[in-house]
N, CA, C and O atoms as CSV, one atom per row, in Angstrom:
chain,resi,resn,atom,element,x,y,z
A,1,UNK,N,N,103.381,108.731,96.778
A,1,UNK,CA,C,103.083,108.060,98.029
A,1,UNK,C,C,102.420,109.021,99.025
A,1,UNK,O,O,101.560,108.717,99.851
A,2,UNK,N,N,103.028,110.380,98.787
A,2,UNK,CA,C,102.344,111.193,100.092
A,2,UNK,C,C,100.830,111.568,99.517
A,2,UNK,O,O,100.078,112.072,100.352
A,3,UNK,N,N,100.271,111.360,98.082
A,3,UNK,CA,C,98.970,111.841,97.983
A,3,UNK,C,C,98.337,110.869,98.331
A,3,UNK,O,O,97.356,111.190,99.001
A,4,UNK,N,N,98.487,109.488,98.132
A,4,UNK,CA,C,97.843,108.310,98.556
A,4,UNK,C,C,97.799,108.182,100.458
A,4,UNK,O,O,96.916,107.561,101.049
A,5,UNK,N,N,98.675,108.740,100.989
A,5,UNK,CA,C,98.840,108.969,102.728
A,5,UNK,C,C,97.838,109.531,102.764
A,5,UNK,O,O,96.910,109.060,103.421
A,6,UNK,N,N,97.713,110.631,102.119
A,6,UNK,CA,C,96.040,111.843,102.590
A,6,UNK,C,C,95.288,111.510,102.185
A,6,UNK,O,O,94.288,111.881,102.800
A,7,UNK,N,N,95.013,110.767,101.155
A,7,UNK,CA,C,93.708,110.252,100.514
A,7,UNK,C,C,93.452,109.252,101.776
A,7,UNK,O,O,92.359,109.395,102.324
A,8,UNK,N,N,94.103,108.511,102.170
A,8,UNK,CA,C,94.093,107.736,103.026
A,8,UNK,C,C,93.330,108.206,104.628
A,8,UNK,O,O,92.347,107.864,105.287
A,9,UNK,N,N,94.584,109.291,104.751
A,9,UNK,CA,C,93.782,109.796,106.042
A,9,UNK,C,C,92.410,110.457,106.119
A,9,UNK,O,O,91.621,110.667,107.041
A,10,UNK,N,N,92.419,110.753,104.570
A,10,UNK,CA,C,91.046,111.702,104.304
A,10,UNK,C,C,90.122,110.936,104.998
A,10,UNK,O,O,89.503,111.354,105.977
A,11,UNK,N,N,89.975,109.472,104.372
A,11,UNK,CA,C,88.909,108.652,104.812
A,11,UNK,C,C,88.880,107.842,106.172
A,11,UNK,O,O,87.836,107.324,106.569
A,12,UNK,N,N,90.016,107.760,106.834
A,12,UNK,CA,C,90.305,107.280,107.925
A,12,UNK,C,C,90.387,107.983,109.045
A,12,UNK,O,O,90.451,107.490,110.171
A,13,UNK,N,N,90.388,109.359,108.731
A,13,UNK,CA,C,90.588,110.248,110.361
A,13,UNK,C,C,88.574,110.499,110.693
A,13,UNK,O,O,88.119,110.514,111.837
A,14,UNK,N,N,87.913,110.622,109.742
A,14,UNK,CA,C,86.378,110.544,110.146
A,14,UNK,C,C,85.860,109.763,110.314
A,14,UNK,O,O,84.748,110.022,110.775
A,15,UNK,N,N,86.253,107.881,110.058
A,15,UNK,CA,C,85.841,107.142,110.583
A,15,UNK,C,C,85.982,106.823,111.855
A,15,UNK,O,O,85.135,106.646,112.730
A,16,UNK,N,N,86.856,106.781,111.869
A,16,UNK,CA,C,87.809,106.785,113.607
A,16,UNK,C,C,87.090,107.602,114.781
A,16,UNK,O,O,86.887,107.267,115.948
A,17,UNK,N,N,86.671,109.156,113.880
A,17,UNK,CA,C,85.757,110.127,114.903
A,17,UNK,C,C,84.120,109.779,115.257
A,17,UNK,O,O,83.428,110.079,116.230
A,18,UNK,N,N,83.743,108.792,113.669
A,18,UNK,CA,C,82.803,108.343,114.100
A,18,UNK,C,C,82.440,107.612,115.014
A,18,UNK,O,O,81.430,107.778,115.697
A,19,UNK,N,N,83.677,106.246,115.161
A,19,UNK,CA,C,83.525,105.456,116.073
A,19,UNK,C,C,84.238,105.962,117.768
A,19,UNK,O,O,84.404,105.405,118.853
A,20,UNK,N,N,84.433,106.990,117.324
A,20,UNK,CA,C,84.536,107.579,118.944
A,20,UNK,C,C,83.086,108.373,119.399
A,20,UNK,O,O,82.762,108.542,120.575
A,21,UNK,N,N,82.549,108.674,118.608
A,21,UNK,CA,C,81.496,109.486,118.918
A,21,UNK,C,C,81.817,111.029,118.963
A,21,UNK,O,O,81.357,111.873,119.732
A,22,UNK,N,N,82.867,111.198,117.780
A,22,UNK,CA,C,82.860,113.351,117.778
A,22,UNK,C,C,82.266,113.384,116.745
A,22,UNK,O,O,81.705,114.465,116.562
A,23,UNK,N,N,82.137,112.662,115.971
A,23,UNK,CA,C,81.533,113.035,114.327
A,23,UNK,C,C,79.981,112.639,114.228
A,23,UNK,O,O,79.573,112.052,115.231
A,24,UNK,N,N,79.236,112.805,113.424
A,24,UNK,CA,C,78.333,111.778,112.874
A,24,UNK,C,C,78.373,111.491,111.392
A,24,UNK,O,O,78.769,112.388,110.648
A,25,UNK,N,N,78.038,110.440,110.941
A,25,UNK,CA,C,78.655,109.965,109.818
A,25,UNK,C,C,77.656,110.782,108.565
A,25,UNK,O,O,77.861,110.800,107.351
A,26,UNK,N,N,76.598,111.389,109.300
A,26,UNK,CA,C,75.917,112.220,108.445
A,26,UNK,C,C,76.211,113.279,108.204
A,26,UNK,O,O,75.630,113.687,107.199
A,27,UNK,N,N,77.064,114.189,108.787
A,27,UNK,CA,C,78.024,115.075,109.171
A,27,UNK,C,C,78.624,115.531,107.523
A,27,UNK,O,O,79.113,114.724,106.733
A,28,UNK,N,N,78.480,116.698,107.321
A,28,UNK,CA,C,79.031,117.686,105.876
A,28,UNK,C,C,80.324,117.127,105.624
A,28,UNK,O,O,80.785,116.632,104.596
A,29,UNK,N,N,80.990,117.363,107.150
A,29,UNK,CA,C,82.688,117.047,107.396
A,29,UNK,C,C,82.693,115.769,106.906
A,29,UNK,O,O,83.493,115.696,105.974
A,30,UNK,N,N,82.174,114.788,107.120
A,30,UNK,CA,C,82.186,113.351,107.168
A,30,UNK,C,C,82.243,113.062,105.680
A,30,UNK,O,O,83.061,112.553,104.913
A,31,UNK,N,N,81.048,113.593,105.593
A,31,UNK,CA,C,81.171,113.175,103.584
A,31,UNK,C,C,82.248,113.837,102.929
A,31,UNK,O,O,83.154,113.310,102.283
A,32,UNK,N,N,82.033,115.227,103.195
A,32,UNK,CA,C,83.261,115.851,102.303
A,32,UNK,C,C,84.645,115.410,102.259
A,32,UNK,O,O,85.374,115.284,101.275
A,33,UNK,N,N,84.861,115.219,103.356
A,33,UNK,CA,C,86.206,113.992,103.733
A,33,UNK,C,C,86.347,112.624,102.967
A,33,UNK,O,O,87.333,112.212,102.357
A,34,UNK,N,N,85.455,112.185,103.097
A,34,UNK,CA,C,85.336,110.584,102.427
A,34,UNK,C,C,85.261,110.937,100.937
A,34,UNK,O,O,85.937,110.225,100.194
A,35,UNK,N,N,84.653,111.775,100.470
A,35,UNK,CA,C,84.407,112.056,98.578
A,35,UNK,C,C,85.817,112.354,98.112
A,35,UNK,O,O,86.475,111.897,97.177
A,36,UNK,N,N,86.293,113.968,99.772
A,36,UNK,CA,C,88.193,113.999,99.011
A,36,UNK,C,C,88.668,112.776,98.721
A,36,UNK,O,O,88.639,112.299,97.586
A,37,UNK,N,N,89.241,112.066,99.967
A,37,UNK,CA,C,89.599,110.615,99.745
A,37,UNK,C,C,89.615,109.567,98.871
A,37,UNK,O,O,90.561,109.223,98.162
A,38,UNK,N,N,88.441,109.031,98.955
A,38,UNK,CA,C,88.022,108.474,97.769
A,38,UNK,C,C,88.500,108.920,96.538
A,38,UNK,O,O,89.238,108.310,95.764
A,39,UNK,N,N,87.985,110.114,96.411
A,39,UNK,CA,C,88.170,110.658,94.608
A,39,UNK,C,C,90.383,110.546,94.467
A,39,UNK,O,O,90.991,110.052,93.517
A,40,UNK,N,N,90.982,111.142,95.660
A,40,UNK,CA,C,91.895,111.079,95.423
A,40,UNK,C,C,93.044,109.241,95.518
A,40,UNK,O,O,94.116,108.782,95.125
A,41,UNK,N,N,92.132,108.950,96.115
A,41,UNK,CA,C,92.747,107.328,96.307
A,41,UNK,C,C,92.128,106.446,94.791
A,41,UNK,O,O,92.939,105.675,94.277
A,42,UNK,N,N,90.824,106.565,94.166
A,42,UNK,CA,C,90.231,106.061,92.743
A,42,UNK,C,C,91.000,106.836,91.906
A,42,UNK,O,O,91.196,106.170,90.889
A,43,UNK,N,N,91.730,108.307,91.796
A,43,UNK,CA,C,92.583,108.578,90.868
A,43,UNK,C,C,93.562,107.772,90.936
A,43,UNK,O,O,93.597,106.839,90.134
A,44,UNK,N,N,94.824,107.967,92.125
A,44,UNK,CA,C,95.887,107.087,92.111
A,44,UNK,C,C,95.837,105.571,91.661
A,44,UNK,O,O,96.761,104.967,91.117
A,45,UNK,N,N,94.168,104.892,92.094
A,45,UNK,CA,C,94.514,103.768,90.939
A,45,UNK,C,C,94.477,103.110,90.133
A,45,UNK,O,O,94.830,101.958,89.879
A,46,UNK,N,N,93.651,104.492,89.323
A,46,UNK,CA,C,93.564,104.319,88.252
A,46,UNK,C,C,94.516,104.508,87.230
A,46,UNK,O,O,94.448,104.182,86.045
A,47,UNK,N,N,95.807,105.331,88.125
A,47,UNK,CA,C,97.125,105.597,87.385
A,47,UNK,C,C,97.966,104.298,87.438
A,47,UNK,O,O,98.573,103.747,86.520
A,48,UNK,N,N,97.873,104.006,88.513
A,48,UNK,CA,C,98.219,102.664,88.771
A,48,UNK,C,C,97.858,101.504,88.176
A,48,UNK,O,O,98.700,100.607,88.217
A,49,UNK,N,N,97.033,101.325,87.740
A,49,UNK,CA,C,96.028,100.087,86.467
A,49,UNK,C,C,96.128,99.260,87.640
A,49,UNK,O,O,96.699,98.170,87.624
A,50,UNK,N,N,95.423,99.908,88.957
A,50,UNK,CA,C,95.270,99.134,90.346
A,50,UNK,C,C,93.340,98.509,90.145
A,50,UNK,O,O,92.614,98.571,91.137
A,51,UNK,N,N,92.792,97.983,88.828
A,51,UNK,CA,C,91.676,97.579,89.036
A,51,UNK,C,C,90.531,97.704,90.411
A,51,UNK,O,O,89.689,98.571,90.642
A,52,UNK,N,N,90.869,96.567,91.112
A,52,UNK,CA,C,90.017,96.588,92.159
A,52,UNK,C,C,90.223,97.482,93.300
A,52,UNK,O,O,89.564,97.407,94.337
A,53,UNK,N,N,90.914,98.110,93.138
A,53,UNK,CA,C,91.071,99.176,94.447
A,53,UNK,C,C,90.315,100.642,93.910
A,53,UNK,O,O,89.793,101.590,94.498
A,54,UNK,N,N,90.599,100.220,92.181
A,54,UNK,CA,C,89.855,101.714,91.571
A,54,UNK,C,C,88.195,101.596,91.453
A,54,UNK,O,O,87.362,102.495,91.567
A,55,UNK,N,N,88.046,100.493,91.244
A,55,UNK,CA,C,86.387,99.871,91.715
A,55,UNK,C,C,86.038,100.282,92.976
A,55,UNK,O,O,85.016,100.964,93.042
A,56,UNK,N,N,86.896,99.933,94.466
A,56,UNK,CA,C,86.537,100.028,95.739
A,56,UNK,C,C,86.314,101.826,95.866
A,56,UNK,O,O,85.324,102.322,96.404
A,57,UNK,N,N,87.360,102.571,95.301
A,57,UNK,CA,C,87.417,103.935,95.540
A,57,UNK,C,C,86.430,104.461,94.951
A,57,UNK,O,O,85.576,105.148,95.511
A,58,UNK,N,N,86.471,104.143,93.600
A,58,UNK,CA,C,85.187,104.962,92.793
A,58,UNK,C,C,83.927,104.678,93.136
A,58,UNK,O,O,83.060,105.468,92.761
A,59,UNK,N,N,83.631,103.783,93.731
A,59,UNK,CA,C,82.213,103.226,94.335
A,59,UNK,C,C,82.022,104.161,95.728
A,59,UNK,O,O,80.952,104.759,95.843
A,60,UNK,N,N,82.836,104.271,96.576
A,60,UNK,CA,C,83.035,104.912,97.357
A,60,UNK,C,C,82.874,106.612,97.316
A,60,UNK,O,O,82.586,107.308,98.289
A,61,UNK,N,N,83.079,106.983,96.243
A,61,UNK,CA,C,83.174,108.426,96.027
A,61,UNK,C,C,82.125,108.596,95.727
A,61,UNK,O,O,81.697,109.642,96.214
A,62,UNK,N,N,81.078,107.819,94.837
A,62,UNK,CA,C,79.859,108.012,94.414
A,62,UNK,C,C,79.352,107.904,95.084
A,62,UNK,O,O,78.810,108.960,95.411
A,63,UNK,N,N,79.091,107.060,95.688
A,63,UNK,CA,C,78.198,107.379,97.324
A,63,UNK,C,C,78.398,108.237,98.190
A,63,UNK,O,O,77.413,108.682,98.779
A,64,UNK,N,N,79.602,108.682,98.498
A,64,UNK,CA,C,80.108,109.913,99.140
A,64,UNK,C,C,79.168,111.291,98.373
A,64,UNK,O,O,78.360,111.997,98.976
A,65,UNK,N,N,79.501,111.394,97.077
A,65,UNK,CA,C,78.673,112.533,96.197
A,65,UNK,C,C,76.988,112.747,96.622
A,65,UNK,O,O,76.209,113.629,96.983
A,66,UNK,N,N,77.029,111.394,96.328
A,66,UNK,CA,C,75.420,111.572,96.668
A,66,UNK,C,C,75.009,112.081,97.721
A,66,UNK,O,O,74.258,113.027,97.957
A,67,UNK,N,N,75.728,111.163,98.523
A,67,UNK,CA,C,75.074,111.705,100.212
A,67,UNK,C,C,75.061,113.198,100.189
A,67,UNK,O,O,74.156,113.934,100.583
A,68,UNK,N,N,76.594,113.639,99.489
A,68,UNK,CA,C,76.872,115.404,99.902
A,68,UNK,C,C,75.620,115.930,99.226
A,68,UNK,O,O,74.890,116.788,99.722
A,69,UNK,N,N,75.357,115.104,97.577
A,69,UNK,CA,C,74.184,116.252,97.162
A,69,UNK,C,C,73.102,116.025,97.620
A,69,UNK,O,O,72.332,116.765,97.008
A,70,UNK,N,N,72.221,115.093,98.771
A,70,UNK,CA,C,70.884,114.694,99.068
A,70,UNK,C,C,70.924,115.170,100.689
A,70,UNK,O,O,69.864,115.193,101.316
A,71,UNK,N,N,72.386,115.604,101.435
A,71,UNK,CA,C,72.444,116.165,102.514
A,71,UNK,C,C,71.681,117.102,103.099
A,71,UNK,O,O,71.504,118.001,102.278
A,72,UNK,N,N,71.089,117.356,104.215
A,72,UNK,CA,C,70.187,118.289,104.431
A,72,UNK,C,C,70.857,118.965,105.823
A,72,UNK,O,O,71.108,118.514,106.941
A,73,UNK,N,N,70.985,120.036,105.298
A,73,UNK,CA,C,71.426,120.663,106.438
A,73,UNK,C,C,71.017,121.146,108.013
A,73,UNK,O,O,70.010,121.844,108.136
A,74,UNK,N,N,71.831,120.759,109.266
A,74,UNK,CA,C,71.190,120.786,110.324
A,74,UNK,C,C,71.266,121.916,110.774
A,74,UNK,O,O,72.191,122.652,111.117
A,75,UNK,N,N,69.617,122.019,110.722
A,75,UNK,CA,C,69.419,123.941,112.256
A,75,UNK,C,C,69.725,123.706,113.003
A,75,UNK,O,O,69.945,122.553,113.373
A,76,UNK,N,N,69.876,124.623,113.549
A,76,UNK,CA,C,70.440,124.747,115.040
A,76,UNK,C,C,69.156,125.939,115.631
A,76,UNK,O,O,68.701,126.896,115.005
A,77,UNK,N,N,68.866,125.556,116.785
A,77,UNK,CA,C,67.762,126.082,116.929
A,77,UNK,C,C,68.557,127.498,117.774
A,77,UNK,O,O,69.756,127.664,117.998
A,78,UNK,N,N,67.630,128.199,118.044
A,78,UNK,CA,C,68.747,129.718,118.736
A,78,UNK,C,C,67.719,129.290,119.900
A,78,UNK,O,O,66.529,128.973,119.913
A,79,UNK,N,N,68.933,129.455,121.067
A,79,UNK,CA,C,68.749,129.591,122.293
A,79,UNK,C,C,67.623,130.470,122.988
A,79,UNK,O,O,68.225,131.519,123.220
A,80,UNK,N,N,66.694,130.581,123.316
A,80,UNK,CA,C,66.193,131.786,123.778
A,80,UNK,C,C,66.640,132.693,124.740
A,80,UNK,O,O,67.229,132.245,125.724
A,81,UNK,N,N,66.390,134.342,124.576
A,81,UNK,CA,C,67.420,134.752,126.011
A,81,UNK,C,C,66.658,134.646,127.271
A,81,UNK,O,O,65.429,134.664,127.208
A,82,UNK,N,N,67.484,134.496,128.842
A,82,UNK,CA,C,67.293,134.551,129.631
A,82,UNK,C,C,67.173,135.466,130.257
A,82,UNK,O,O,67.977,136.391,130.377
A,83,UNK,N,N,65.647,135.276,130.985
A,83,UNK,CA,C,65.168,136.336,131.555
A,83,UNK,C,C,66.175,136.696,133.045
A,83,UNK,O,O,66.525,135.830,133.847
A,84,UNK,N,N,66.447,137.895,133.128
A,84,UNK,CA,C,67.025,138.505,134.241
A,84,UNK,C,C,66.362,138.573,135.712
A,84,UNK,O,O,66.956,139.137,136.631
């Protein structure tokens, strides 16, 4: 029960940030979170012979994967220094 809680929160504490506006859903954090999740919520139910929840998760993780491997990472531009 407690791995299914974190799998849980995995995917639920970055949505939540999304819809507050701290995250963006394009965000490294965002995916990497949702793929833990996922992957660990599509194991549990698949132990479970939980069919459609192991469909919902594993669909979920694969898209999670992808995004992580087609992700492009954001520059950050450097500040210039200020003149004295």
């Amino acid at each position: 029960m407690f791995v299914q809680v974190l799998g849980s929160l995995c995917v639920l504490v970055p949505f939540v940030l999304v819809q507050l506006g701290r995250l963006t859903s394009a965000s490294l954090w965002y995916i990497s979170l949702n793929l833990a999740g996922s992957t660990v919520l599509a194991i549990e139910a698949a132990i479970g012979h939980n069919w459609g929840f192991l469909l919902l998760e594993a669909v979920w993780a694969v898209v999670s994967l992808r995004s992580l491997l087609t992700a492009r990472p954001v520059r950050v531009k450097p500040v210039p220094p200020r003149d004295r």
